[in-house]
C-alpha positions as CSV (number, residue, x, y, z in Angstrom):
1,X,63.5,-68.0,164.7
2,X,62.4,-69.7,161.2
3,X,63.4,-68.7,158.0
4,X,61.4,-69.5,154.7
5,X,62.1,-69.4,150.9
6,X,59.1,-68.8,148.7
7,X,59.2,-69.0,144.6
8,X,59.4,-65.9,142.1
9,X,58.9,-66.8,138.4
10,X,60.9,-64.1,137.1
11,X,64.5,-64.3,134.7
12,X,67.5,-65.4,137.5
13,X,69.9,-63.0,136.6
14,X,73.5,-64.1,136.1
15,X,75.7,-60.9,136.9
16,X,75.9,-60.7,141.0
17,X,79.0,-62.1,141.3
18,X,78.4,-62.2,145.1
19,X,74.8,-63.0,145.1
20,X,73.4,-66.4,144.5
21,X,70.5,-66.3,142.2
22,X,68.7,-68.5,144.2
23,X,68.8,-67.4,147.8
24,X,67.5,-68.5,151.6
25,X,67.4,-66.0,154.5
26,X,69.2,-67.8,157.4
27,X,69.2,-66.2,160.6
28,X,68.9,-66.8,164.4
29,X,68.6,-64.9,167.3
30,X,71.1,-64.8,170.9
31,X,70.5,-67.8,172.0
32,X,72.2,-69.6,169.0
33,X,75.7,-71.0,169.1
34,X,77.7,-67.9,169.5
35,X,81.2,-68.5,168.0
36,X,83.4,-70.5,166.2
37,X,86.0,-73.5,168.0
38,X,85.8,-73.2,171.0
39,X,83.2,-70.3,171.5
40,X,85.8,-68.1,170.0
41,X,84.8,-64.6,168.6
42,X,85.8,-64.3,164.4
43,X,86.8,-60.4,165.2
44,X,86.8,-57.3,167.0
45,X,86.2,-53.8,165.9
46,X,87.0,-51.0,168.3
47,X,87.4,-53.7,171.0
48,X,84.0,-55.5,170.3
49,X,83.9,-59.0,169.9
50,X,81.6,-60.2,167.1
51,X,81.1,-64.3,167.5
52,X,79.2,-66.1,164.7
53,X,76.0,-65.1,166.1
54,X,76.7,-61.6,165.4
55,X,77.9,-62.3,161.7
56,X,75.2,-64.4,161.1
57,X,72.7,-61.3,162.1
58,X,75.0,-59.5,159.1
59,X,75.5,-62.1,156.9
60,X,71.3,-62.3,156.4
61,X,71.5,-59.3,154.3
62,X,73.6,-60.5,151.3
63,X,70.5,-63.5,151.1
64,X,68.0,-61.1,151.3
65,X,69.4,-59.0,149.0
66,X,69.3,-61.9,146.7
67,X,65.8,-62.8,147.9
68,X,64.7,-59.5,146.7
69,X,67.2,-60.0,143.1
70,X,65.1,-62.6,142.1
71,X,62.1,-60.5,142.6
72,X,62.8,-57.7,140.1
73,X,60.8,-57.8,137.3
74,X,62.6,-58.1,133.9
75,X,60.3,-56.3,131.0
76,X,59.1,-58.4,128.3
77,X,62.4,-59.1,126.1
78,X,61.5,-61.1,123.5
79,X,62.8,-60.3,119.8
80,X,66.0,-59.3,121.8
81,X,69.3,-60.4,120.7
82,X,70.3,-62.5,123.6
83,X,73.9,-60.5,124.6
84,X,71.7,-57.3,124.3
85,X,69.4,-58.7,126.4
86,X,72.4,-59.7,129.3
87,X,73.7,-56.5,129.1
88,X,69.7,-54.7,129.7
89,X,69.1,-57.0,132.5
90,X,72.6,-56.5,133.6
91,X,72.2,-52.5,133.5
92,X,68.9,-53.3,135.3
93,X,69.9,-55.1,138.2
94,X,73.5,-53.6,138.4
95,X,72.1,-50.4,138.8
96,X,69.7,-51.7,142.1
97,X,71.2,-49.6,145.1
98,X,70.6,-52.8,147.2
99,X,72.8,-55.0,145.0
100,X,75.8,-52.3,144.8
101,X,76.0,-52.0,148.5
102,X,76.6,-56.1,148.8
103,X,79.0,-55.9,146.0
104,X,80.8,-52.7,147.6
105,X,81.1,-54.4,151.3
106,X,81.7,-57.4,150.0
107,X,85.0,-56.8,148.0
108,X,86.4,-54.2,150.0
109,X,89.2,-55.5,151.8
110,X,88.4,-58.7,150.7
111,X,90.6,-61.7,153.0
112,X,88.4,-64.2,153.9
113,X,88.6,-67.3,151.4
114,X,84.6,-68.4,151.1
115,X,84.7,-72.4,149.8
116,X,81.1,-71.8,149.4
117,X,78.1,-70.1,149.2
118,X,76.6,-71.5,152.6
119,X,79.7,-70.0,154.2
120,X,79.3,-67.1,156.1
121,X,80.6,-63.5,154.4
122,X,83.3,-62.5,156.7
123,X,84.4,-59.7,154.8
124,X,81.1,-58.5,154.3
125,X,80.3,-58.5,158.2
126,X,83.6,-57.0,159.1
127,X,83.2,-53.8,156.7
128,X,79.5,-53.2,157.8
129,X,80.7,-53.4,161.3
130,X,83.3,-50.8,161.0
131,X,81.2,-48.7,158.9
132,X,78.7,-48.9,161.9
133,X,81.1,-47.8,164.5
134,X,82.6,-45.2,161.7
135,X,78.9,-43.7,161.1
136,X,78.5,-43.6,165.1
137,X,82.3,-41.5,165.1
138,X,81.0,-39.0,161.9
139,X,77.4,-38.4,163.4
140,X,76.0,-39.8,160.6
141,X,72.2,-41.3,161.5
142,X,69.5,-42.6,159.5
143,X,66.2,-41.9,160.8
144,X,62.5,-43.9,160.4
145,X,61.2,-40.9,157.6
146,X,64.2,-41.5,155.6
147,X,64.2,-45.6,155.6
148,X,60.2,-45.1,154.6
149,X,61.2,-42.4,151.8
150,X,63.9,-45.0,150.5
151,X,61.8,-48.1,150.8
152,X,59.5,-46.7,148.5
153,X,62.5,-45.7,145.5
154,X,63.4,-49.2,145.5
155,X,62.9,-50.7,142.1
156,X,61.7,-54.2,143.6
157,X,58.7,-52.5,145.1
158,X,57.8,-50.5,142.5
159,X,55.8,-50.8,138.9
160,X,56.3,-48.2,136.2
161,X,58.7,-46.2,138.2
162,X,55.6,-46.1,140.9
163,X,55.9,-47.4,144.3
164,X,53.9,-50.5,144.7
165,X,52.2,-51.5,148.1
166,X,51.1,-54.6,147.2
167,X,54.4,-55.7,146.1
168,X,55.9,-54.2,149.6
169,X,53.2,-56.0,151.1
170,X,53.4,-59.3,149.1
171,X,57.4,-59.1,150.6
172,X,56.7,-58.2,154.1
173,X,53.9,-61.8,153.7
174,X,56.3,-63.9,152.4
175,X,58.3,-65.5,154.9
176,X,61.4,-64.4,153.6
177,X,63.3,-63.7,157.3
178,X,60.5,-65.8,159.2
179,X,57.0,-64.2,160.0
180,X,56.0,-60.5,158.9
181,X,58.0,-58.8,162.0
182,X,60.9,-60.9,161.7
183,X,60.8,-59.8,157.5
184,X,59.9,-56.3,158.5
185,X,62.7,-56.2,160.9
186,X,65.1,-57.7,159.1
187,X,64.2,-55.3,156.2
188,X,64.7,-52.2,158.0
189,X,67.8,-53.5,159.7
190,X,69.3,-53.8,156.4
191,X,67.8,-50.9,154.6
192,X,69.6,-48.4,157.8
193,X,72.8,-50.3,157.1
194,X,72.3,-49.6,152.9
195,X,71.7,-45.7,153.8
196,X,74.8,-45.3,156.3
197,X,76.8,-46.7,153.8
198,X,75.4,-44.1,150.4
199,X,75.5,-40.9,153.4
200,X,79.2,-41.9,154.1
201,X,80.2,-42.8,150.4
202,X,78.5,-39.4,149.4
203,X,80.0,-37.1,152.5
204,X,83.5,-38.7,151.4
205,X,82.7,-38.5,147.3
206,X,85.4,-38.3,144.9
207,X,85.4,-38.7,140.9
208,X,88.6,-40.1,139.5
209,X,89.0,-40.0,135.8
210,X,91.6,-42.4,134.6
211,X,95.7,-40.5,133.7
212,X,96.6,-40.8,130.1
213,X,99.0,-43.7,130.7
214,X,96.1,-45.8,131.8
215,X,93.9,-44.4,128.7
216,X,97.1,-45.0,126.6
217,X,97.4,-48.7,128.3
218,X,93.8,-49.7,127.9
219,X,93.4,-48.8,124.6
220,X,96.3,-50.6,123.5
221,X,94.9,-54.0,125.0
222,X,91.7,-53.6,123.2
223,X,93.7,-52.9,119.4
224,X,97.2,-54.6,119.5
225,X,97.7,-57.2,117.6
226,X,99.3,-60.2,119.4
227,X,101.5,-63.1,118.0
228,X,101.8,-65.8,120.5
229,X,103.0,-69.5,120.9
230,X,102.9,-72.1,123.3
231,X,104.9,-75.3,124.4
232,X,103.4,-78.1,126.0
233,X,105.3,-80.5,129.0
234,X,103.0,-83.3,129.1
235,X,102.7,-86.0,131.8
236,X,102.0,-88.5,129.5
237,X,105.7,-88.9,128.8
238,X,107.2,-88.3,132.4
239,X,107.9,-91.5,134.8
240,X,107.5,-90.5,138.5
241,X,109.4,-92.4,141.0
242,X,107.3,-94.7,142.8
243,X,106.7,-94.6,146.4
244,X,108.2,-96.8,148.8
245,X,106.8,-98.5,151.4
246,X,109.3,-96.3,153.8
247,X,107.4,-93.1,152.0
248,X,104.1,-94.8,152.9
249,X,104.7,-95.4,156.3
250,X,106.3,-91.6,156.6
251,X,103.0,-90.2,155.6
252,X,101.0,-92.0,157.7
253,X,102.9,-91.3,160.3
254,X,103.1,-87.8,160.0
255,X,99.2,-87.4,159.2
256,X,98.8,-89.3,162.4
257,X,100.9,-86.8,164.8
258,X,99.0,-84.1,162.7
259,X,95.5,-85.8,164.1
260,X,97.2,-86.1,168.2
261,X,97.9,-82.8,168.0
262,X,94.4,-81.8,167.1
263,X,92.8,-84.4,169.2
264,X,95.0,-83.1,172.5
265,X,94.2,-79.1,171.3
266,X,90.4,-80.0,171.2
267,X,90.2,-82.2,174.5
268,X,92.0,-78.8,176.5
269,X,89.4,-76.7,174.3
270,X,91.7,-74.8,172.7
271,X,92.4,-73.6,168.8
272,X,93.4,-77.0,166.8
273,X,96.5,-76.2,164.9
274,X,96.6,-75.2,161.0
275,X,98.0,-78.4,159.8
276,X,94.9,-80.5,159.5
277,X,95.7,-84.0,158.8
278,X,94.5,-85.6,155.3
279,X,90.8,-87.5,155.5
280,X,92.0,-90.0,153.9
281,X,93.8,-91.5,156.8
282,X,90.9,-90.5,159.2
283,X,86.9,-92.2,159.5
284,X,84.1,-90.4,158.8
285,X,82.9,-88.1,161.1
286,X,79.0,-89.5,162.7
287,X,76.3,-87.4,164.5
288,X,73.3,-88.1,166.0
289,X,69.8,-86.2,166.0
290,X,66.7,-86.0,167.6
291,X,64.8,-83.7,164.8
292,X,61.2,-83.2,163.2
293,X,60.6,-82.7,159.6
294,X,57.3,-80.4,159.0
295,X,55.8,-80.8,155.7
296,X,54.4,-77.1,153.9
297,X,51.3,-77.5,152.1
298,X,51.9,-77.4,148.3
299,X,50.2,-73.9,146.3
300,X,47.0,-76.0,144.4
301,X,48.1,-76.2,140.3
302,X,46.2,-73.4,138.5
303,X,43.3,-73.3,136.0
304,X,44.8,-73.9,133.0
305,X,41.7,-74.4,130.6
306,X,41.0,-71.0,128.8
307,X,37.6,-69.0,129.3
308,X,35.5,-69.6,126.5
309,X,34.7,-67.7,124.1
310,X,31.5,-67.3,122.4
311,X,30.6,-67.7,119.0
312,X,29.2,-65.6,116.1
313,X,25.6,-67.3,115.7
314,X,23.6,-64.5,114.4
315,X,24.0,-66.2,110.7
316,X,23.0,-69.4,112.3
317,X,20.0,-71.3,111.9
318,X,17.8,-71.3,115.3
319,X,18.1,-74.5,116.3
320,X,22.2,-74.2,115.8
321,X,22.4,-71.0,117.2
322,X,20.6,-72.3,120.1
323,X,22.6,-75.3,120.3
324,X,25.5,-73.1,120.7
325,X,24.7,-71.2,123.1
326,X,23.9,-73.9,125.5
327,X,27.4,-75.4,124.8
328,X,28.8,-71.8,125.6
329,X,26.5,-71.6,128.2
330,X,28.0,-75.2,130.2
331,X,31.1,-74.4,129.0
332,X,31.0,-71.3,130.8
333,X,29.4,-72.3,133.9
334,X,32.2,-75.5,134.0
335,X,35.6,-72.8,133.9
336,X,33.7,-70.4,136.2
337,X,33.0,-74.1,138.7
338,X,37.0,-74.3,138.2
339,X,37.8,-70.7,139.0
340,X,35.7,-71.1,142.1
341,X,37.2,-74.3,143.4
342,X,40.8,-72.9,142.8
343,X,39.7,-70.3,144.7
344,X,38.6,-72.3,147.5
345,X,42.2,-74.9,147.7
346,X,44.0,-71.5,147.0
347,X,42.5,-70.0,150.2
348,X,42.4,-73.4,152.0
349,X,46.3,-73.7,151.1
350,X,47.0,-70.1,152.5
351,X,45.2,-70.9,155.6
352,X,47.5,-74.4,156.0
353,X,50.1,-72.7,155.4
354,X,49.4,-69.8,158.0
355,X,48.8,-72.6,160.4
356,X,51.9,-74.7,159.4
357,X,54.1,-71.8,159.5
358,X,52.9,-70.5,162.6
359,X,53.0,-74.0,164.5
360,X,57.0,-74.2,163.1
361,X,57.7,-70.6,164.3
362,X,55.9,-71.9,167.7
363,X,58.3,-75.0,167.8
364,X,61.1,-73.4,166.4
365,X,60.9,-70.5,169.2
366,X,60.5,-72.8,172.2
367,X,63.3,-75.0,171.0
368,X,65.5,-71.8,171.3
369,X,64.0,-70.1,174.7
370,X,66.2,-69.1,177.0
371,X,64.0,-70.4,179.8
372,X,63.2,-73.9,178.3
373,X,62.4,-76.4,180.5
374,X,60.9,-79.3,177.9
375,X,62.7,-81.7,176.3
376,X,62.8,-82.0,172.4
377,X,60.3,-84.8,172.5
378,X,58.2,-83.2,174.8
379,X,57.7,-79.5,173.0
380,X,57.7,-81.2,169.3
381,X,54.8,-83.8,171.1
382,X,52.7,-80.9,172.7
383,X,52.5,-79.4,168.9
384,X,50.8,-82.4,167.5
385,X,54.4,-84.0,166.2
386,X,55.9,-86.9,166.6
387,X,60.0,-86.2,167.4
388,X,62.8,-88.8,165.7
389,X,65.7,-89.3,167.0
390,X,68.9,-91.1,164.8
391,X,71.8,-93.4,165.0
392,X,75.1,-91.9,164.4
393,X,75.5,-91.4,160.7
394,X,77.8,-90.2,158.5
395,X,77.6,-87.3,155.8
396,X,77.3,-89.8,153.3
397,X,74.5,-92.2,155.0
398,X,72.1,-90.2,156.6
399,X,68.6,-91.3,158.0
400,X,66.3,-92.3,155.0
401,X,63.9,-89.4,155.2
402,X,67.1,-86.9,155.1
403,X,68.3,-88.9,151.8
404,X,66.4,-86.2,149.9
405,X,67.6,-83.0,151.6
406,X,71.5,-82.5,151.2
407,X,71.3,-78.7,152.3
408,X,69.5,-80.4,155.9
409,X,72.0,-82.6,156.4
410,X,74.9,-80.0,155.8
411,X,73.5,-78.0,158.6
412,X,73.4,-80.7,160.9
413,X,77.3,-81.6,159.7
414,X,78.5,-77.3,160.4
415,X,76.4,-77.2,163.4
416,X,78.7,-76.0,166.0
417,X,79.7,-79.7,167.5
418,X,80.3,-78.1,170.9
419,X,76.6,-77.1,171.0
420,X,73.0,-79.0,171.3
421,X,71.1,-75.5,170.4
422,X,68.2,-76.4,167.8
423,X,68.4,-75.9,164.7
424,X,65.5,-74.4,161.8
425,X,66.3,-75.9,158.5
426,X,64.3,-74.8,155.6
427,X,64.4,-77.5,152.9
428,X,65.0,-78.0,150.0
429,X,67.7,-75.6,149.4
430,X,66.2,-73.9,146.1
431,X,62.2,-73.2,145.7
432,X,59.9,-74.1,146.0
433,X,59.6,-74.4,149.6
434,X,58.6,-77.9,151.5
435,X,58.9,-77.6,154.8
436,X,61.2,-77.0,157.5
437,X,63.6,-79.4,159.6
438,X,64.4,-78.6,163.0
439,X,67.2,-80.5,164.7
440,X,69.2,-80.6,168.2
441,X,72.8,-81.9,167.9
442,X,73.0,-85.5,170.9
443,X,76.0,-87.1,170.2
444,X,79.3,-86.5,167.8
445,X,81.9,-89.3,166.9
446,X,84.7,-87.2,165.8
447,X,86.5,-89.2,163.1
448,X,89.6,-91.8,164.1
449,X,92.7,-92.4,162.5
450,X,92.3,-95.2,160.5
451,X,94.5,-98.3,160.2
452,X,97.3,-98.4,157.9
453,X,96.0,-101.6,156.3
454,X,93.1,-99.8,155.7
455,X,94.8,-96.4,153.9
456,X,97.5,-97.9,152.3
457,X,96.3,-98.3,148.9
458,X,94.9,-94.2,149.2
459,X,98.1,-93.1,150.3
460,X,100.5,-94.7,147.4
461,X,98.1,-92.7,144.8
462,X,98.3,-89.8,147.0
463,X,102.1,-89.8,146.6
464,X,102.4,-91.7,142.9
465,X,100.5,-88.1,142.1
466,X,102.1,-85.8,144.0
467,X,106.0,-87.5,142.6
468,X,104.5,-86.9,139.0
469,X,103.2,-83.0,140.1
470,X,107.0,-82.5,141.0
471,X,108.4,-84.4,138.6
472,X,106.6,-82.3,136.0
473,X,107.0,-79.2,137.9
474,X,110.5,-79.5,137.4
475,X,110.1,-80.6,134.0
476,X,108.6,-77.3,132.9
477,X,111.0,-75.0,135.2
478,X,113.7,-76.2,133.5
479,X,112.3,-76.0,129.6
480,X,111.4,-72.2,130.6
481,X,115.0,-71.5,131.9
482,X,115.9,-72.8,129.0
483,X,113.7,-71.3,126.3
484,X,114.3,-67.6,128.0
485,X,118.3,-68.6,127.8
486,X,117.7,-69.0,124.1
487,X,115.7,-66.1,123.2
488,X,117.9,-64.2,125.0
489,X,120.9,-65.8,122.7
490,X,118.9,-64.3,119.6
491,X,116.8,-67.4,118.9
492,X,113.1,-68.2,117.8
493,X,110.9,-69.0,120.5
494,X,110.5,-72.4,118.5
495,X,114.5,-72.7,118.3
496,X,114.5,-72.4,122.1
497,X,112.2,-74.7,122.3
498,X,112.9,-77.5,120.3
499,X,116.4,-77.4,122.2
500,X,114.5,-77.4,125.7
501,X,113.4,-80.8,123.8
502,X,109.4,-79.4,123.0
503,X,107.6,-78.8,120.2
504,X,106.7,-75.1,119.9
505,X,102.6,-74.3,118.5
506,X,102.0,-70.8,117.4
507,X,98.6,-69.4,116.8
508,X,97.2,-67.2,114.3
509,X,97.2,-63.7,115.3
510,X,94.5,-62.2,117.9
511,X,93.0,-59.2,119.6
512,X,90.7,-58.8,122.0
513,X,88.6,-58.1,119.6
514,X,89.1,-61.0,117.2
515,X,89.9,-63.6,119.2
516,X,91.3,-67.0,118.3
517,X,89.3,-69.7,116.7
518,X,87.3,-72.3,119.3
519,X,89.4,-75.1,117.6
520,X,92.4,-73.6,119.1
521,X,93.8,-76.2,121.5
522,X,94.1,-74.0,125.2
523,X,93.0,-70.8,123.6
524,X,91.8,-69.4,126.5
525,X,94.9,-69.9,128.7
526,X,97.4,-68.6,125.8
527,X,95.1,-65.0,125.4
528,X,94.9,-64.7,129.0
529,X,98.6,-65.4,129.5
530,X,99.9,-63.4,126.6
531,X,98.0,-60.2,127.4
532,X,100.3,-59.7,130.9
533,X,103.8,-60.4,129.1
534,X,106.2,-58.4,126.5
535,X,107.2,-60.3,123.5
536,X,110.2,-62.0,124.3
537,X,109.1,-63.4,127.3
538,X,107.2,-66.7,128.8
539,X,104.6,-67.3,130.8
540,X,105.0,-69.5,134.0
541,X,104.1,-73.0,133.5
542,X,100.4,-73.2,133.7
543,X,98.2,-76.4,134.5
544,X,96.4,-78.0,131.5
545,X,94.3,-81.3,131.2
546,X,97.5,-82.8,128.9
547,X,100.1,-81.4,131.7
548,X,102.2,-77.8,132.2
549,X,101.4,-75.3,129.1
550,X,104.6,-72.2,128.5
551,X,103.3,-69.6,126.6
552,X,105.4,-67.0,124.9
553,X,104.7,-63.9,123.2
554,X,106.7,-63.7,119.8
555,X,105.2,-59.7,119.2
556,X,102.5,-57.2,119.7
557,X,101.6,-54.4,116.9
558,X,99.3,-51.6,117.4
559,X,97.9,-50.7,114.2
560,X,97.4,-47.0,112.9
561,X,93.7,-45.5,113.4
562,X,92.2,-42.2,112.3
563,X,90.1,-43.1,115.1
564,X,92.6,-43.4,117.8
565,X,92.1,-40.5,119.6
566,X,88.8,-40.4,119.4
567,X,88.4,-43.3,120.5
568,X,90.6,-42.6,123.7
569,X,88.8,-39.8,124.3
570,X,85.5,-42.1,124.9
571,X,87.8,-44.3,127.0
572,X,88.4,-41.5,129.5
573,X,85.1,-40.5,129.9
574,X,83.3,-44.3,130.2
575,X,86.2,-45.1,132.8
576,X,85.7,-42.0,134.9
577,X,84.7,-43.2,138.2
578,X,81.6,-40.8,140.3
579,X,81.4,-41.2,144.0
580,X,77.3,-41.9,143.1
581,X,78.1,-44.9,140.1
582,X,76.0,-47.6,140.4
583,X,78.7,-50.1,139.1
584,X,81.9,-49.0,141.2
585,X,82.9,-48.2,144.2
586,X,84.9,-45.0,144.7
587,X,88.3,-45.2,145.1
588,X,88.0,-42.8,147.3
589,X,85.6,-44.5,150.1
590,X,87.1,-47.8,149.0
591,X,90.3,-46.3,149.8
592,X,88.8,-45.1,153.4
593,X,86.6,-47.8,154.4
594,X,89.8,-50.1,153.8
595,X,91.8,-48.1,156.1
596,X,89.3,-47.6,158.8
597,X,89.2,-51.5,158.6
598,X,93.0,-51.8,159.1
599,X,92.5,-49.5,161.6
600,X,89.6,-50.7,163.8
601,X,89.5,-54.5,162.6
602,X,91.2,-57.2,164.3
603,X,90.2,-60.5,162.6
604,X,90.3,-63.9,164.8
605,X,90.0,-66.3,162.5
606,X,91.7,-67.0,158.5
């Protein structure tokens, strides 16, 4: 099925930490690659398999939720102190019920290490699964009446608190999941899962105010004064061992038993094993296409000219006053010509586009039909196109006309190497949209182990830098042991230092109110550091630009307040948690949903 991206001109907002702020729907339908190497499922819930067509179906939802982010309107700020104006627009979109329920799934639980934002959202999939097969258990059902109640409360189809059909309609047109039925679908699909999950969070409910220790502990974070200094290990001064050729050939030759084993697991089509070996040693993976890039009509620029406006001439002299009135008068007639012929290219344009996106969806279907008996060439011809087919390229070289479309050729590069199913690429990856690339996978050269010759110079860097990450690891272990040993013996953190042979730095003292200056050399790593240790004791070494960084905490006051209780009294109340907050998740359902996961979930892949 096709998937399209359209452009809102409204503020991106920064908060969703899940959510891109620029998002594209991407979904398929059974006929897709269905799992992972080697047609595995990723996991089972309740003894159901779920294969990567299955999450994919899921995984939609957290890109149209951000779809639909980018649609919310943000009221006219200006005059607004910009960190008010985050926090509004934070409040705003924090508070949207479609956004908390991607937050919620997507952190509960959370295992599954995402390297980026085209990979798919395990955890998310996993949690709505179970809290499928949970709502089935607890009788819990959404019907149509109630997704048509709540379509119509959502803020991104609404104006002045009002539900807004053109702005449901302007959605439903957009080709956000595809065509209108696909969008509708996709919608309502999401919108059943968004209710289960609020009727179960609000059967199980829960509010949790924080115990006094916590009050107590939070409010001492926010007003103690800290004292803190730091000790620096650099690099600069350490000399590694260099490698020999014996450590050379070592590592090449244990990358290259690494790559056998994987070659030998692949050829018998089972799971590769965890020890990958480096790229470095290996050639570049190359694929081959046959594929068709589909051009979208562009939206015609607007009129940008102002209407006139017409003059006061009743002071005027006849002849002037007649003179300006036919100069109003063409004026007139020339921005209402331009208002009529942006009219016309605006409806010409929606009409190419209908057509365009219709002939993709047309292409785009047959490509995937179960019963297709066409070749690429031959369904791509039929529509009026002319099909390409490649050479083997790499990631780094692809086909000229690809040059300009990374996010393309990263689809062709993840596409599931053990399958020719087309592919439906929108492009580029952020709006506006251009067109649409479909693809079919003919021929993979999976990368070779490179000669030695050819590696060498690689792998002595490899190992001149990994000899200098020990050698300095050790460096700082053993300053630290020795730096505790002295405060222990009674002595200054800078004492202890300058016998572990470093120079000791102290700071002025900060809160997390007043923090330190910005010409504080590795401000931000001492204050985070300090604010989990006791004075008295030092930080594990931590990475820095110059080399390892200790950090020790010399002593924290907490001054006197009249306020002080007052103020903990606030504390308690702001940090009690309701089962209905639109910024948390209840510990409670939290606490549930992550046990009926352990319980029901059995992941496949890490």
């Amino acid at each position: 099925m096709l998937e399209t991206l359209r452009k809102h001109h409204y503020i991106l907002m920064l908060f969703v930490a899940v959510i891109v702020c620029v998002a594209f729907v991407f979904f398929g339908d059974a006929t897709h690659t269905r799992g992972g190497p080697g047609n595995q499922p990723l996991f089972r819930v309740e003894g159901k398999d779920y294969f990567q067509e299955d999450v994919r179906r899921i995984d939609v939802q957290e890109r149209l939720v951000g779809y639909l982010a980018n649609m919310l309107e943000v009221p006219d700020m200006q005059g607004v102190p910009e960190q008010m104006r985050m926090q509004l627009m934070m409040q705003m979109r924090g508070g949207d019920p479609l956004i908390q329920y991607i937050n919620s799934l997507s952190s509960v639980g959370a295992r599954f290490a995402r390297k980026s934002r085209e990979d798919l959202n395990l955890d998310l999939a996993m949690n709505v699964a179970v809290l499928r097969t949970e709502a089935k258990k607890l009788g819990v059902e959404v019907d149509r009446k109630d997704l048509v109640d709540f379509v119509q409360t959502l803020p991104v189809f609404q104006t002045n608190n009002q539900f807004d059909s053109q702005k449901y309609e302007s959605f439903l047109n957009s080709g956000a999941a595809g065509d209108r039925t696909n969008t509708e679908r996709e919608l309502y699909t999401m919108l059943r899962d968004v209710r289960t999950y609020q009727k179960i969070r609000d059967l199980i409910g829960g509010s949790f105010a924080p115990s006094k220790a916590e009050v107590d502990f939070q409010y001492a974070s926010q007003h103690e004064i800290t004292t803190a200094a730091s000790a620096l290990v650099e690099k600069a001064k350490l000399t590694p061992a260099a490698p020999t050729d014996a450590d050379i050939q070592k590592f090449y030759d244990d990358e290259k038993a690494k790559f056998e084993k994987t070659a030998a697991a692949l050829a018998a089509k089972q799971e590769p094993p965890a020890a990958a070996p480096d790229p470095m040693v290996l050639s570049d993976e190359k694929r081959a296409v046959r594929y068709l890039l589909i051009n979208m009509p562009q939206q015609p620029a607007p009129v940008t000219t102002p209407a006139p406006t017409a003059e006061d001439t009743s002071k005027l002299p006849e002849d002037q006053k007649k003179a300006k009135e036919e100069d109003f008068k063409k004026r007139m007639e020339e921005h209402t010509a331009a208002l009529a012929k942006r009219a016309g290219d605006m409806k010409a344009y929606e009409e190419a586009q209908k057509a365009a996106l219709t002939k993709a969806d047309l292409i785009s279907n047959a490509l995937v039909a179960e019963d297709r008996t066409q070749t690429f060439e031959e369904i791509v011809k039929a529509n009026g196109f002319e099909a390409k087919t490649s050479e083997p390229f790499t990631r780094a070289a692809p086909p000229e006309d690809l040059k300009a479309q990374p996010n393309v050729v990263n689809e062709i590069f993840t596409a599931d190497s053990s399958s020719s199913v087309a592919r439906t690429v929108p492009f580029p990856a952020s709006p506006p949209l251009q067109g649409y690339a479909l693809f079919e996978l003919i021929k993979v050269e999976a990368p070779a182990m490179l000669p030695l010759d050819q590696v060498k110079e690689k792998i002595t860097e490899k190992l001149k830098a990994t000899n200098l990450t020990t050698a300095l690891k050790t460096a700082a272990d053993t300053a630290r042991t020795k730096i505790l040993e002295g405060i222990k013996a009674g002595k200054s953190f800078a004492d202890a230092a300058k016998e572990a042979g470093l120079t000791a730095v102290e700071i002025p003292p900060f809160s997390s109110k007043k923090r330190p200056a910005t010409d504080v050399k590795h401000a931000l790593v001492i204050t985070s550091q300090a604010a989990t240790l006791n004075p008295g004791e030092v930080s594990e070494p931590q990475t820095v630009e110059e080399g390892l960084l200790l950090v020790g905490v010399i002593k924290k006051e907490l001054m006197k307040d009249p306020k002080m209780e007052e103020d903990k009294k606030s504390l308690a109340t702001s940090n009690t948690v309701s089962s209905d907050s639109p910024f948390s998740t209840s510990p409670l359902f939290e606490a549930w949903l992550n046990a009926r996961r352990t319980a029901a979930a059995e992941a496949k892949v890490e």
